[in-house]
N, C-alpha and C positions, 0 to 999 in steps of 0.2 A: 516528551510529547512534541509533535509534528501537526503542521495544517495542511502538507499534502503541497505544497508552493512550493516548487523545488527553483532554487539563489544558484545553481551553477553547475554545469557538466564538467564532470572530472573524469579520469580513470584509476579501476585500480586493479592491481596483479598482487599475485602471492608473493612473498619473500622469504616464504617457511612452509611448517607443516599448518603450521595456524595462524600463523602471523600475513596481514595484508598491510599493502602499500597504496594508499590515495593520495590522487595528486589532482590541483585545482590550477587554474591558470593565474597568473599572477597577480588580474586586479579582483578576481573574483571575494564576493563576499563574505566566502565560507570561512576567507581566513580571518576577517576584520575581528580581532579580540579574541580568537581560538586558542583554549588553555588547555591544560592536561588536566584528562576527567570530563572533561566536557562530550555531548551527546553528537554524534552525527546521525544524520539518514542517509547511507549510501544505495540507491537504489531503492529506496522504502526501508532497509535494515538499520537498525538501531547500532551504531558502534559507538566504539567509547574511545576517546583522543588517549593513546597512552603517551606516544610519544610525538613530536610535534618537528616536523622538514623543515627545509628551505621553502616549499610550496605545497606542503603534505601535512601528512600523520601517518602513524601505523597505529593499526590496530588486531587487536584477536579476537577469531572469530572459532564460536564452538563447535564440537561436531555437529547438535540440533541444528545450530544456523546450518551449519552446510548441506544437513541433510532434508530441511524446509526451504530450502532458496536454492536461487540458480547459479550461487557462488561454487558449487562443487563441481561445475562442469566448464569454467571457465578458468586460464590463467591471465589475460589482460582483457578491460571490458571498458568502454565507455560510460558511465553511470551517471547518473539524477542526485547531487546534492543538496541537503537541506540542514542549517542548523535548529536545535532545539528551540521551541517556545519560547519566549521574554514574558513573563508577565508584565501586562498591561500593551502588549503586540496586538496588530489586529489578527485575528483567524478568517481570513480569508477563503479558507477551504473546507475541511473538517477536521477532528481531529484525529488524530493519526497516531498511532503506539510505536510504528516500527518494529513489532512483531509479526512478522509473517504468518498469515496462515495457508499458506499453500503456492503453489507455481503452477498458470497458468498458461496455455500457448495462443497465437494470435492465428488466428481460422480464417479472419476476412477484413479486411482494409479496404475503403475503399473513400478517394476524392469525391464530393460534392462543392458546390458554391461556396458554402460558408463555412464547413466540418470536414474532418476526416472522420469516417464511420469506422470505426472498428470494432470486431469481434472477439470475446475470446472466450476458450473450452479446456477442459484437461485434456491434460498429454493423454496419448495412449499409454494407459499402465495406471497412471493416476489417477481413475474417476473413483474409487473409491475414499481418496482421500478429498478429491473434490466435494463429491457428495456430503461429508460430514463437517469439513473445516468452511466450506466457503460459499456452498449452495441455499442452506436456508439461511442465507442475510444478504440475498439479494433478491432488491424488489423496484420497481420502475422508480422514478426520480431518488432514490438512495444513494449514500452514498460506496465508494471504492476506492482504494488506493489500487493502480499500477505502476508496478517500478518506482513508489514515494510520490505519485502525483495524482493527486488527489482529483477525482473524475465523479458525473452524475451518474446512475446508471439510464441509459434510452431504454431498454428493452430488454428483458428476459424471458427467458419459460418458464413455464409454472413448477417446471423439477429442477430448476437452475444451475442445467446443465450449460449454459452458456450465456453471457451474456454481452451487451452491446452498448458502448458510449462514444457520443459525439466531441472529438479534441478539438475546439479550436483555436485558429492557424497562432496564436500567442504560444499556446501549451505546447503544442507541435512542434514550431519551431524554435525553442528552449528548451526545449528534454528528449531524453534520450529515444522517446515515443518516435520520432521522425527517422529512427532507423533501422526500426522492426520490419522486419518480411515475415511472410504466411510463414507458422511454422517455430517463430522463435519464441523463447520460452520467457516471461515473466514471471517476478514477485507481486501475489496479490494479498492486501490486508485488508479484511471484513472490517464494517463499521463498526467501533468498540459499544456504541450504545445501542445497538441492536442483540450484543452479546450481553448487555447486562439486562436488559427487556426479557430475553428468554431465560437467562438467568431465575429473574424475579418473579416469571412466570409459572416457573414448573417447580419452583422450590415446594417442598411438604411442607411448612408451616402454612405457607400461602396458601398451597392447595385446599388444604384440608381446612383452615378459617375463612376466605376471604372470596376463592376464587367464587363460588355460591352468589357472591354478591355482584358478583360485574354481567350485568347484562347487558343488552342491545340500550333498556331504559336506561340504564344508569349512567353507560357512558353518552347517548345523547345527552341528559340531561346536565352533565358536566361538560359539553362542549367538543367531545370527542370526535364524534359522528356527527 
């Protein structure tokens, strides 16, 4: 588990057919205490420390990973580091799984005063996996993970085909967000408790005992609405 607060820009390249190489800068944090087994978020992806550098790890990544992320199309990449949760850490962000549900590309960037505005859409070829993995659980102040860093959402459409968050200049200039151009492809992860909300919503037991009972009255009167 992740809060979307990415500790340090690293890169990492293949060394194999599934094997990857991360590498952090020397004072960076990622290394303070990093043991084998331990959880990385590289770029938002969840790996697992097998073996531990001079200023790295390697780790293996599945075919799924590579066929839900934007590691299949890369051999060296700049990437957004984050280690796992501490309990009793603060979460500063949300919380974060480090499973991917889809790859998104960046449509519109744009400097204001105090934000960078950016946008992002499925690739061409992917809207259908958009539309199922990532579109209904985005909703205006919600949350999103891009590339492991945890963001509000500004603005969507009501078919969530795309959607829009304000980075500011801290986020920006700490992750790897600051060297996207129109066009390049990101790892995006849906909020986990919106997946357990629908979850809980459409299950049959539910359905068929309870749902009857939640009305407009109901959830006002429990503080809902």
């Amino acid at each position: 588990m992740f809060t979307g607060l990415v500790q340090s820009i690293g890169e990492i390249k293949a060394v194999g057919q599934d094997s990857w190489q991360v590498s952090y800068p020397e004072k960076s944090p990622v290394g303070h205490g990093l043991e084998l087994g331990d959880s990385v978020a590289v770029d938002g992806i969840c790996l697992t420390v097998e073996e531990i550098t001079a200023q790295g790890f390697l780790a293996s990544v599945s075919p799924e990973t590579l066929q839900r992320t934007t590691l299949a199309s890369l051999q060296t990449k700049i990437v957004n580091l984050e280690t796992s949760l501490k309990v009793g850490s603060k979460l500063g962000g949300h919380f974060v799984t480090g499973h991917i549900d889809g790859v998104g590309s960046l449509t519109v960037s744009v400097v204001n005063a105090s934000s960078w505005e950016m946008r992002f859409a499925a690739p061409r070829g992917l809207e259908p996996e958009w539309q199922e993995a990532i579109a209904p659980y985005l909703v205006p102040k919600g949350s999103v993970a891009v590339n492991g860093v945890s963001l509000t959402v500004a603005a969507c459409d009501p078919e969530g085909s795309w959607f829009q968050v304000a980075v500011i200049p801290h986020s920006f200039s700490q992750t790897n967000l600051a060297t996207l151009k129109v066009g390049d492809r990101v790892n995006i992860e849906a909020d986990i408790l919106s997946k357990y909300v629908e979850k809980l919503i459409s299950h049959p037991r539910l359905s068929r005992n309870h749902r009857e009972d939640i009305t407009p009255d109901f959830l006002a009167e429990h503080g809902y609405v």
